[in-house]
N, C-alpha and C positions, 0 to 999 in steps of 0.2 A: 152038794151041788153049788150052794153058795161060797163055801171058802174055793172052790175051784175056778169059779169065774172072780171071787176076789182075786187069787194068785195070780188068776192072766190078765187083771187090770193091772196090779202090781209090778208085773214084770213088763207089759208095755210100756209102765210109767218109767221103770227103768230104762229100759233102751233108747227109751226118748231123751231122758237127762243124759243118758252115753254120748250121743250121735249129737245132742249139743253140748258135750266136753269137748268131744275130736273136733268139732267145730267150732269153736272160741278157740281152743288151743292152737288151731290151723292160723286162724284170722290175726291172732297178737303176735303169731310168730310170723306173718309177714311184715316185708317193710311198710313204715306209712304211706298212702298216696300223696305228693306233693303236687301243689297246685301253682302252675305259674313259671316263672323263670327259678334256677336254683340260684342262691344267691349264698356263698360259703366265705367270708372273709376271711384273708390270706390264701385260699387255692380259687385257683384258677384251672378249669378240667379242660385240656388241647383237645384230647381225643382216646376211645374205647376200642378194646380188642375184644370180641365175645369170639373169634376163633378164625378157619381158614375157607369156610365152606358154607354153605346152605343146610346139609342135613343135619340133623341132630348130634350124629357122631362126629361132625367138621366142629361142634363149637366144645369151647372150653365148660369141663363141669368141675367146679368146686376147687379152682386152680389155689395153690398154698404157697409155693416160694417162688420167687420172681429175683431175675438179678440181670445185670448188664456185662454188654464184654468193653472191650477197650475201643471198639467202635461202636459203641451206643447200643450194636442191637440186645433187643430185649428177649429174655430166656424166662418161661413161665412150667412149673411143676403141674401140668394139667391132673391133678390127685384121682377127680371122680375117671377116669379115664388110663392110669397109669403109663404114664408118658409126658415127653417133653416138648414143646410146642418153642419154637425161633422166631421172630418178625425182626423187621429193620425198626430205626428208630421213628418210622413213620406208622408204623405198624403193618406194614406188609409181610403177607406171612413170606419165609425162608425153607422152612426145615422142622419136619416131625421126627422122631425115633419113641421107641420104647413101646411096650405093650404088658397087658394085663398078666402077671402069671407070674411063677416061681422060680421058674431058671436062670440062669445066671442072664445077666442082661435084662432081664426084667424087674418088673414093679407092680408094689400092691398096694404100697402106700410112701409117694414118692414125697417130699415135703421138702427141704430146705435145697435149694440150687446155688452153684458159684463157679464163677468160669476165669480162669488163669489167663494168663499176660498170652502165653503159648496156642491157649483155644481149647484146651485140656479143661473138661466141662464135670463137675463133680455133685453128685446126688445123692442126696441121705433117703432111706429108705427103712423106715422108723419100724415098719410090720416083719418085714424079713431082716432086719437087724443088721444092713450092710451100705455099707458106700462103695457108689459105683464112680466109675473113670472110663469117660468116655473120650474120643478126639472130637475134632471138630464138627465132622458130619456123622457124629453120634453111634462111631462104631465102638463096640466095649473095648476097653484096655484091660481093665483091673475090678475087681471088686476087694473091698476090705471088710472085715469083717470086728463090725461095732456092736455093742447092746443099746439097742433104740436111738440112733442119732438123730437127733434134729433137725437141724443148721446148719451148714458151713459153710467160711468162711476165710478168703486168698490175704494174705499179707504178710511184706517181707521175704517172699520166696518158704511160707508155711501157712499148713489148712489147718487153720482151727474148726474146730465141729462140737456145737452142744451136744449132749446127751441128756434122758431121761435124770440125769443125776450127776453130772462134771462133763468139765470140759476138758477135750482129748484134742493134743497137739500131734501133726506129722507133719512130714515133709511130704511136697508135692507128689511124690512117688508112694504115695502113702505108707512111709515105714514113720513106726512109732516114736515121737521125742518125749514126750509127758502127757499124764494127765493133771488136772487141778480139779480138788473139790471132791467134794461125794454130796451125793442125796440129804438134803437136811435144812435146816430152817436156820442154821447159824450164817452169819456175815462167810462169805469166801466159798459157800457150799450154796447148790441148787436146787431145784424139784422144775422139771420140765422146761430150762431156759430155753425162753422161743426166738429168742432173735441174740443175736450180736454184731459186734462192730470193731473196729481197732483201726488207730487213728496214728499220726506220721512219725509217733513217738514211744508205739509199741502200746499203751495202753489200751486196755480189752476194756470194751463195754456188753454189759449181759443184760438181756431183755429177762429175768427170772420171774418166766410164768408163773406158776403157783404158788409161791413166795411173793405173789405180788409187786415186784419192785426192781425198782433197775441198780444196777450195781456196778462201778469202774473198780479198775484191777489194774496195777503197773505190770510190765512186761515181764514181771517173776511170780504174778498172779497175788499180789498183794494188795489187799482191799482198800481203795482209795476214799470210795464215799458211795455209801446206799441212800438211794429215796424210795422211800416207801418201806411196808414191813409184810412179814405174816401177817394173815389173818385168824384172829383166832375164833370166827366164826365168819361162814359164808353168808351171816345174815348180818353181818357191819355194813355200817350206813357211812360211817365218813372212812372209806378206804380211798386211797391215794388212786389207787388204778381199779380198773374192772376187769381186764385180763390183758398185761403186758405181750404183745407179741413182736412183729417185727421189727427191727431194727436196721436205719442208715446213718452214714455219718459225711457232713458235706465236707470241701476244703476250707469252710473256717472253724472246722471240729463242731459242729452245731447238732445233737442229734435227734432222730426223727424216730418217734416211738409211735408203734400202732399200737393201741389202746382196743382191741379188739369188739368188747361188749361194750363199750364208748361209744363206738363208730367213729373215733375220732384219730387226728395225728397230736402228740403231745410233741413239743419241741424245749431239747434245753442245751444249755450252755456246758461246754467241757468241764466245768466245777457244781454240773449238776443241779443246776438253778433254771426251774423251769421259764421258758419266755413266755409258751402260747399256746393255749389247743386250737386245732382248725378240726374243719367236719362236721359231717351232719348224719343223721342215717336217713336211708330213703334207696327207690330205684334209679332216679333220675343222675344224667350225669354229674361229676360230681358229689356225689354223694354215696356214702357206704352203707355196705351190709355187712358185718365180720369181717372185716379186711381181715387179712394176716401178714402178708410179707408188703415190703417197702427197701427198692433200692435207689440211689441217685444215682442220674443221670449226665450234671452239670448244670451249670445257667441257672439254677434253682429248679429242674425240673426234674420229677418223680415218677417212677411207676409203680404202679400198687397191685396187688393181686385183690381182687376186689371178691372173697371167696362165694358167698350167700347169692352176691348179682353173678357171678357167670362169668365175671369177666376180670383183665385187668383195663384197667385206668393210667392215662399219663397227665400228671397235671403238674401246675408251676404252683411252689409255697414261697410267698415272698416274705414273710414273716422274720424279720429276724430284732436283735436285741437293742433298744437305742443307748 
């Protein structure tokens, strides 16, 4: 009788110590409450998109790639939702397409966006293993058939697109020209590049997520200069980055790295010499939760997929090198 009512003290004590693990775990894994005005030097936050509507299913859930077309409006990878969501550059919404599911035209895990000079709108879709082609009001063209793309990204009249492990070059019609790299921890090779970039000179730059470090490449995919390295344990205390992800690059080649578990933007100079981090984490505008993607705008102005808040973000980084 006694060890029986032991056991069910024992194991209430348990459930107790359970119920506040999921509860501490809950509470650190939200953003912190900030008190006051946000105050972020170098960004400056215009204004937030959390979606097109009032109900739950109008707003953005756990939006991932974000890019711009030639007239500014902004294009976001709504992820939790499977689909692509349009605004102007005021953020008025435009234009949805795309839905949850496996058939052709659809998405299950829609992640890097990029939209061509023509309006020809191209979406990596990393779960079902394909890139899709869409026109401008989001009817299907094409699908191409990749293992786990990433990213892609228009320049020179060719899409580049990370992968789980190299970078795979087409032409806009998506027929194949090269790939560069495979999976691996050496200089020229990748593990989940999450962003990239390429600048008026052909140079590719690679946001290499799990390799920690960003890396430039001349236009024959030849390694120009790495910062940052492997990790050779995810418990390193002085790593360069926390989780490398999106990638932009402005007209004076200046690029714009989201720094993921940072919460931050890192900025450096086309030879790779950082200038600046800006950023905070938090809810308030202005401030990040997991961003992932980051495209320019112009004027110094940015939009960000701001993933963990719901929304994207457009704000101005005036930060640059003296």
């Amino acid at each position: 009788m006694r060890r029986k009512t032991f056991l069910k003290i024992v194991l209430v004590i348990l459930i107790i110590l359970l119920i506040g693990l999921v509860y501490l775990f809950w509470v650190l894994s939200q953003p912190p409450e900030a008190r006051g005005p946000v105050k972020v030097g170098g960004l400056t936050h215009l204004f937030s998109i959390y979606g097109y509507g009032p109900k739950p299913e109008d707003q953005l859930l756990k939006p991932h790639g974000i890019t711009v077309d030639k007239d500014k409006n902004i294009y976001v990878t709504d992820s939790g939702h499977g689909r692509v969501l349009v605004f102007d550059e005021n953020g008025e919404f435009l234009l949805k397409f795309g839905k949850k599911g496996e058939k052709k035209g659809e998405m299950q895990g829609p992640l890097g966006i990029a939209v061509s000079d023509d309006g020809h709108i191209y979406v990596c879709d990393r779960i079902l293993s394909k890139i899709m082609i869409f026109d401008a009001r989001g009817k299907l063209i094409k699908e191409i058939k990749e293992m786990m793309p990433l990213i892609p990204y228009i320049a020179d009249g060719k899409l580049y697109v990370t992968t789980y492990g190299h970078v795979t070059i087409f032409d806009l019609d998506g027929n194949l020209i090269q790939r560069w790299g495979q999976r691996g921890k050496e200089e020229g090779n990748f593990d989940f590049p999450n962003g990239i970039a390429v600048d008026d000179e052909g140079n590719v730059y690679i946001s290499d997520g799990n390799n920690m470090r960003l890396q430039a490449l001349d236009k024959d995919g030849e390694v120009l200069w790495v910062v940052g390295s492997p990790l050779k344990s995810m418990y390193e205390r002085n790593r360069r980055f926390q989780l490398p992800m999106g990638l932009a690059i402005d007209e004076d080649n200046y690029l714009y790295l989201v720094d993921s578990f940072d919460d931050s933007i890192r900025i450096f100079n086309s030879k790779g010499k950082e200038i600046e981090k800006v950023g905070e984490r938090g809810k308030l505008d202005g401030q990040l939760n997991w961003s992932t993607g980051i495209a320019y705008m112009g004027n110094d102005v940015f939009a960000i997929a701001d993933k963990y808040n719901n929304r994207a973000q457009v704000v101005r980084i005036t930060v640059k090198e003296e």
